[in-house]
LOVO-76558 format. One record per residue (C-alpha): residue in three letters; x, y, z. Coordinates in Angstrom, 2 decimals. Layout:
REM residues N
+---------+---------+---------+---------+
| residuo |       x |       y |       z |
+---------+---------+---------+---------+
|     ALA |       X |       Y |       Z |
...
+---------+---------+---------+---------+
END
This chain:
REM residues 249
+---------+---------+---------+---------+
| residuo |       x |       y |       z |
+---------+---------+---------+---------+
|     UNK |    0.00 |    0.00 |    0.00 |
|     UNK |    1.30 |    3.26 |   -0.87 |
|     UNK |    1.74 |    5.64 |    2.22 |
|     UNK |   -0.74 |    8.56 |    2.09 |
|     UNK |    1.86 |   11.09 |    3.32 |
|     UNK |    4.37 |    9.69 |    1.04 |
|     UNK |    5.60 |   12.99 |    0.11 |
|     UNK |    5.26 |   15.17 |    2.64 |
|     UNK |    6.36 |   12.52 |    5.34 |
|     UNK |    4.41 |   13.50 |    8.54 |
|     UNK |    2.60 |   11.83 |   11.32 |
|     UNK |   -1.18 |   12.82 |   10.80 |
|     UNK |   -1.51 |   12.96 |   14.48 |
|     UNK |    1.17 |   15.98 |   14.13 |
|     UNK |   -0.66 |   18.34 |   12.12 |
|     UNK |   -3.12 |   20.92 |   13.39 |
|     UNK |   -6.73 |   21.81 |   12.26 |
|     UNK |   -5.74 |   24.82 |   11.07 |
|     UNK |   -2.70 |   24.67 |    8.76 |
|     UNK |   -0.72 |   27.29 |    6.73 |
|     UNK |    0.88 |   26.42 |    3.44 |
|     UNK |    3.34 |   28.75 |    1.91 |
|     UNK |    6.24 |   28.31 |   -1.17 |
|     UNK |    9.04 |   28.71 |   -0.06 |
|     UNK |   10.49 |   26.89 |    2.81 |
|     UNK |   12.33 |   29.68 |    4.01 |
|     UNK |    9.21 |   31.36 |    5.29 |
|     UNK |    7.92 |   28.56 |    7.14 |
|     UNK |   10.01 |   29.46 |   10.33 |
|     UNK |    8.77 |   32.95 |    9.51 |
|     UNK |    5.51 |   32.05 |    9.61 |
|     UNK |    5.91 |   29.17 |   13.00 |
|     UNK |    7.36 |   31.90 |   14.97 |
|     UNK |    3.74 |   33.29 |   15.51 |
|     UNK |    3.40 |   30.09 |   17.05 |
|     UNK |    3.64 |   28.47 |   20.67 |
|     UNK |    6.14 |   25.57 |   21.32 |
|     UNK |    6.72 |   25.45 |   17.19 |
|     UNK |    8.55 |   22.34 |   16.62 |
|     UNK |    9.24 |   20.72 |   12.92 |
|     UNK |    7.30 |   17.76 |   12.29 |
|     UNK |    8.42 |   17.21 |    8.43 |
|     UNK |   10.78 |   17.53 |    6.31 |
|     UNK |   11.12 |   15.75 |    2.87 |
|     UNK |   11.45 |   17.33 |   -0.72 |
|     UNK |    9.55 |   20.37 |   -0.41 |
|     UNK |    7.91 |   19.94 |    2.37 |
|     UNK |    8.78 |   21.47 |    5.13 |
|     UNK |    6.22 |   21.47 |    8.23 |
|     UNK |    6.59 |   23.06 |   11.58 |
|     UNK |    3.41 |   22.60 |   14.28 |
|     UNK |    2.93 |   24.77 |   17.75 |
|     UNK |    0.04 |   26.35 |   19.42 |
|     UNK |   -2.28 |   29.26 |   18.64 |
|     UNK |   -5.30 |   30.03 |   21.17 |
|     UNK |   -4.73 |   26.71 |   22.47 |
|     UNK |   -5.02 |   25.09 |   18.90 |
|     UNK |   -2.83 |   23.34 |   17.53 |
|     UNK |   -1.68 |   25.01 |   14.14 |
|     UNK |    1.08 |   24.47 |   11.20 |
|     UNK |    2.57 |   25.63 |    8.63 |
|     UNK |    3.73 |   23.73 |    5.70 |
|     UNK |    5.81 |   24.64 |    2.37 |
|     UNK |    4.87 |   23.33 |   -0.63 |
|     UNK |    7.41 |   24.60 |   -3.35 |
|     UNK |    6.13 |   26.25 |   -6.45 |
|     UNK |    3.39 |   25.36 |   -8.89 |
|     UNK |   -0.10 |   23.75 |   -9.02 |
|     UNK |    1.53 |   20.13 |   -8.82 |
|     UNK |    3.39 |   20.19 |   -5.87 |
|     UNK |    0.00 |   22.35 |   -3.99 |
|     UNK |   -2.19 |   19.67 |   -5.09 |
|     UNK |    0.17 |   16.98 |   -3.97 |
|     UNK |    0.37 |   18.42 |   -0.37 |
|     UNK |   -3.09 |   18.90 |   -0.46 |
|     UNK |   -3.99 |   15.46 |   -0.68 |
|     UNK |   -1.71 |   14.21 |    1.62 |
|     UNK |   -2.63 |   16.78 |    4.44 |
|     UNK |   -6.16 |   16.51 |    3.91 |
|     UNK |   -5.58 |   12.45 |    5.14 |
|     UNK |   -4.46 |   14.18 |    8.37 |
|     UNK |   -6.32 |   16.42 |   11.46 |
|     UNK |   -5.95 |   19.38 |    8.49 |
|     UNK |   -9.87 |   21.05 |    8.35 |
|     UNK |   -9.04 |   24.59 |    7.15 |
|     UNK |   -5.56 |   25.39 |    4.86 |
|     UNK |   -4.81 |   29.17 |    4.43 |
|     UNK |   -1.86 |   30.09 |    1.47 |
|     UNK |    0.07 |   32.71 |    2.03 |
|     UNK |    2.47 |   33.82 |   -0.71 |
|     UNK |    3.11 |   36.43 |   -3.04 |
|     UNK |    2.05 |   37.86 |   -6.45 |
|     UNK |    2.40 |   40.05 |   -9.16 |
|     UNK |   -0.25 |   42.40 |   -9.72 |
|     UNK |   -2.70 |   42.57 |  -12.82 |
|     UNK |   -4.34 |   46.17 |  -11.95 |
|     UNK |   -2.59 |   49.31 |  -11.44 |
|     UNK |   -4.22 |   50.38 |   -7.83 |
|     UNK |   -2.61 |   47.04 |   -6.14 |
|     UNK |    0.88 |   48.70 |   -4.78 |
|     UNK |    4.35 |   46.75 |   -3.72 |
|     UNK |    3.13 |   45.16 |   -0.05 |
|     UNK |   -0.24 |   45.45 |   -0.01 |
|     UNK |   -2.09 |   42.17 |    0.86 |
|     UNK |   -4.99 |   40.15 |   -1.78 |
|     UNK |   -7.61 |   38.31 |   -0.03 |
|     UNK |   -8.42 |   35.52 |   -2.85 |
|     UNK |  -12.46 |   35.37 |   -3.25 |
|     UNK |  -11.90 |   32.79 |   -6.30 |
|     UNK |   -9.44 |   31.98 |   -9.12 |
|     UNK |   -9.06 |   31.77 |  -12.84 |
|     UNK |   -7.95 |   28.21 |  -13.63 |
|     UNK |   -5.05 |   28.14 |  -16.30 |
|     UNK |   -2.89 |   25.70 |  -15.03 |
|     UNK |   -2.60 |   21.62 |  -16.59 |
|     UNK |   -3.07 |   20.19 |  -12.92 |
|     UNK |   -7.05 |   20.97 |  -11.79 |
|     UNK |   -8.06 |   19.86 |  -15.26 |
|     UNK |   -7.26 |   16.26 |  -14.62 |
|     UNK |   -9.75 |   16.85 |  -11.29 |
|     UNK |  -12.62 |   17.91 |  -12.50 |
|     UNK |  -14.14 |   19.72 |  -15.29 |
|     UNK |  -12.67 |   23.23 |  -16.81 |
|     UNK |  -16.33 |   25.08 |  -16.12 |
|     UNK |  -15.80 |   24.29 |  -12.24 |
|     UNK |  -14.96 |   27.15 |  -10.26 |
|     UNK |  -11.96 |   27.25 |   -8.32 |
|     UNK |  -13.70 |   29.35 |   -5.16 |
|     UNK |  -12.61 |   29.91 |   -1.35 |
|     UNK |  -14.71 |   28.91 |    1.88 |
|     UNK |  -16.80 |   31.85 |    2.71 |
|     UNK |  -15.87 |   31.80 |    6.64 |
|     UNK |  -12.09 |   31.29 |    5.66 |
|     UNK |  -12.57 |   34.65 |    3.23 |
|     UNK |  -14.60 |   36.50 |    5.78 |
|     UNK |  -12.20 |   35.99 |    8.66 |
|     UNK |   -9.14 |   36.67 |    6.51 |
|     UNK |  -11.30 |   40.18 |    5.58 |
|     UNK |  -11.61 |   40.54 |    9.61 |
|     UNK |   -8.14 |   39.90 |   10.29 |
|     UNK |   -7.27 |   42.46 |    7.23 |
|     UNK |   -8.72 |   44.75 |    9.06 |
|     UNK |   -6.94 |   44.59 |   12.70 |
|     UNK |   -4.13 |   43.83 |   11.11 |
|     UNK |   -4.42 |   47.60 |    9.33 |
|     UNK |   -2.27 |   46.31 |    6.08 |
|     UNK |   -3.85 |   47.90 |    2.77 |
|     UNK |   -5.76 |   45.19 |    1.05 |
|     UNK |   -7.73 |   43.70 |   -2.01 |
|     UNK |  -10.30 |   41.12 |   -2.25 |
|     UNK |  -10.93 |   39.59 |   -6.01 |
|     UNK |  -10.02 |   37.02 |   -8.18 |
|     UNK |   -6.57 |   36.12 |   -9.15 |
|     UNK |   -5.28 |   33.84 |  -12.03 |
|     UNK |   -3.87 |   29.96 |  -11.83 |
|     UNK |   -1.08 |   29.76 |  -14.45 |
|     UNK |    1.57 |   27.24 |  -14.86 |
|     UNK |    4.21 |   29.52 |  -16.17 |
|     UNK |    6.46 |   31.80 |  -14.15 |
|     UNK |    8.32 |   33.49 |  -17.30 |
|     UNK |    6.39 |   33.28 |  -19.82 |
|     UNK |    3.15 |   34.35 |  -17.26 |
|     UNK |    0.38 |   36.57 |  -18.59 |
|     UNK |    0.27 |   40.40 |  -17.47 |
|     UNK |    3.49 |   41.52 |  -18.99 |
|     UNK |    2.08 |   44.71 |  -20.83 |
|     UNK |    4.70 |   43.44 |  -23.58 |
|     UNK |    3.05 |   40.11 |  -24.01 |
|     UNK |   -0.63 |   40.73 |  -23.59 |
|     UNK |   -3.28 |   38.30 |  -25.53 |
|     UNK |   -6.51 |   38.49 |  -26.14 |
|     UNK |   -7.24 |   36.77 |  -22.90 |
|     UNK |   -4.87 |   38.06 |  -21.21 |
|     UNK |   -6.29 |   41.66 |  -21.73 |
|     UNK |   -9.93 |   40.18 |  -21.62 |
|     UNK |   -8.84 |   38.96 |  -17.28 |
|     UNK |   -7.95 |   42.58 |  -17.00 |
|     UNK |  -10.90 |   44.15 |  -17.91 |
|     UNK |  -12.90 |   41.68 |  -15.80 |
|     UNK |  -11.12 |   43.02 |  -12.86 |
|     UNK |   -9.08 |   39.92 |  -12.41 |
|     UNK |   -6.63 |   41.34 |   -9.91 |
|     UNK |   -3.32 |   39.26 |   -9.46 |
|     UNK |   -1.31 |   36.20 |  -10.98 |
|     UNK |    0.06 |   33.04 |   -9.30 |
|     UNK |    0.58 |   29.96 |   -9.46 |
|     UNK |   -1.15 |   27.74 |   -6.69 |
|     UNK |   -4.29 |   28.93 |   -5.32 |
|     UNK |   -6.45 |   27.02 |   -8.40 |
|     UNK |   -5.05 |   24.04 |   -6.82 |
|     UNK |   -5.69 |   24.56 |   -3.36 |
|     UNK |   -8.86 |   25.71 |   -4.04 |
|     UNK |  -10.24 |   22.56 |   -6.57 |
|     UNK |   -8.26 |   19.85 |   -4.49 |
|     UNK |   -9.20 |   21.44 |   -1.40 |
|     UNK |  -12.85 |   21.62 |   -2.14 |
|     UNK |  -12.98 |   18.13 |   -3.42 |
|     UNK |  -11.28 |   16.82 |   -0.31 |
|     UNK |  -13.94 |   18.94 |    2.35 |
|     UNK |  -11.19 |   21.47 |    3.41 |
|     UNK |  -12.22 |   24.89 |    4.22 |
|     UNK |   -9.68 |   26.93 |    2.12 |
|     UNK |   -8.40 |   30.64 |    1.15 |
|     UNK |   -5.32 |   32.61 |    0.38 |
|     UNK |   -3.56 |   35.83 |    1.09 |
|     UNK |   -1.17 |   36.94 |   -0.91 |
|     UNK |    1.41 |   39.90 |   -0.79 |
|     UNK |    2.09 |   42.27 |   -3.95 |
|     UNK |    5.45 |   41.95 |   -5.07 |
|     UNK |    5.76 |   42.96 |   -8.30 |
|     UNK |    3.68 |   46.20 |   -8.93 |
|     UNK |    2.35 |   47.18 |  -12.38 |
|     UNK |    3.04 |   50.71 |  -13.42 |
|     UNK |    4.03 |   52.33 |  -16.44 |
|     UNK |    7.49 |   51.24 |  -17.06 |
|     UNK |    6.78 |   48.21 |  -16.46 |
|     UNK |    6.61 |   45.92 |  -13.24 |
|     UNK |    8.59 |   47.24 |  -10.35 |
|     UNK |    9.56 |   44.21 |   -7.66 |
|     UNK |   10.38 |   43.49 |   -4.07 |
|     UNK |   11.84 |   45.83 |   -1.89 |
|     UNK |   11.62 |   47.25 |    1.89 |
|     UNK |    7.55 |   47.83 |    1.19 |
|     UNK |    6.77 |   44.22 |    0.02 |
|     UNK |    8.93 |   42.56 |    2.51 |
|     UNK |    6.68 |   44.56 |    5.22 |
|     UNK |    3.67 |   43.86 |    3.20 |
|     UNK |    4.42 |   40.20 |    3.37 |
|     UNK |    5.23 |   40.04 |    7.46 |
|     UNK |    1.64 |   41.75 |    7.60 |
|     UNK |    0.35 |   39.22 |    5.30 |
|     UNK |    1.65 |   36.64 |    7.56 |
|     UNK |   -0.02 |   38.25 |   10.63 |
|     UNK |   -3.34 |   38.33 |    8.92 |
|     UNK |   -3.19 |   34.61 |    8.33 |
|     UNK |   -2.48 |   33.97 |   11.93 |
|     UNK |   -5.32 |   36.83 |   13.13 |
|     UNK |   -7.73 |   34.57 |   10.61 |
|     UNK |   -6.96 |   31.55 |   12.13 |
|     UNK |   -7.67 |   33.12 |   15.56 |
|     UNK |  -11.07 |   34.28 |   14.39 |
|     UNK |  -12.17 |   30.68 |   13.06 |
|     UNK |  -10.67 |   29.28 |   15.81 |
|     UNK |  -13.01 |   31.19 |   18.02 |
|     UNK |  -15.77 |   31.10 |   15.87 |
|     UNK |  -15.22 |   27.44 |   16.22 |
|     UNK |  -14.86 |   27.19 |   12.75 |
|     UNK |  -12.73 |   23.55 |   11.68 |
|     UNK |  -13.39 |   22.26 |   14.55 |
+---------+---------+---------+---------+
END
């Protein structure tokens, strides 16, 4: 029998309710020091996963690399854990010019253009967050006192060759900008689809790091890196408000 945590190589009885996925590994002790008694739990490929305390709860925070393949692989494996809610927090490039270097996009819902979700279910199903998940991350937007966004973002496979660069707009492309499509990435599709299929509450914040002016995108930088600690808060304050709403429980 194939183990069900093959990949991301944890003990299910490790993992919290509540769990935070991220890319990059480095920002998973970024993310765990918010945490009580954060210890690491996993570690294999790109999976990185530290668990601790928050209001009593246990919580934890996992990496998952880059791209809707690896998201929807940790997805299934944590969802045959405790996992009931999974909030991404990572970063994006923006698709509208009012979205500025740091500020934070609460993810309502995205456009899938990735390979991966299509082999789940049909192209017409929409990739969509949990309401409470959305409304809490909203709440915690709002203590938190980060500027933010809520709309839909796009799913794409490609990091390069990625839609929104004013020199390589399409038809499409420019069509997703019209509809007010505010941000490309490269997981939240997955999390979403795989998420939903599995019964896992999901949603997303995401930090602006490449803003869209008009010279072109301008990246990074002292504002983003703030953005994205604020980002980080807001997905701990969220947790804190479904945990007391008794949300994933």
């Amino acid at each position: 029998m194939v183990d069900p945590r093959y990949h991301i190589k944890v003990d299910p009885k490790d993992v919290g309710k509540y769990v935070i996925v991220v890319g990059d590994r480095g920002r998973v002790e970024r993310v765990a020091k918010y945490f009580q008694d954060a210890v690491k739990v996993g570690d294999n490929r790109e999976y990185l996963t530290y668990t601790g305390y928050v209001k009593g709860e246990k919580v934890s925070v996992m990496s998952t690399g880059m791209g809707a393949p690896a998201m929807a692989i940790g997805i299934e494996e944590l969802a045959t854990t405790n996992a009931k809610v999974v909030i991404r927090v990572g970063t994006t490039g923006a698709a509208q010019r009012n979205l500025k270097l740091g500020d934070s996009v609460i993810v309502n819902a995205a456009v899938r253009l990735d390979g991966t979700t299509s082999q789940y279910i049909i192209p017409e199903y929409p990739a969509v967050a949990d309401f409470q998940v959305v409304d809490a991350l909203v709440k915690a937007a709002q203590d938190v006192k980060n500027p933010f966004h809520v709309g839909i973002v796009l799913s794409t496979d490609s990091y390069y060759g990625r839609a929104f660069d004013p020199e390589k707009h399409n038809h499409l492309e420019s069509q997703l900008v019209k509809a007010g499509v505010l941000a490309i990435e490269m997981e939240i599709g997955a999390l979403y689809i795989v998420g939903g299929i599995k019964r896992l509450k999901t949603g997303a914040v995401l930090t602006v790091r490449e803003e869209l002016t008009d010279e072109g995108y301008v990246q990074a930088g002292e504002r983003f890196e703030k953005g994205l600690e604020n980002s980080i808060k807001i997905a701990i304050r969220a947790i804190e408000i479904l945990i007391e709403g008794g949300v994933g429980r």
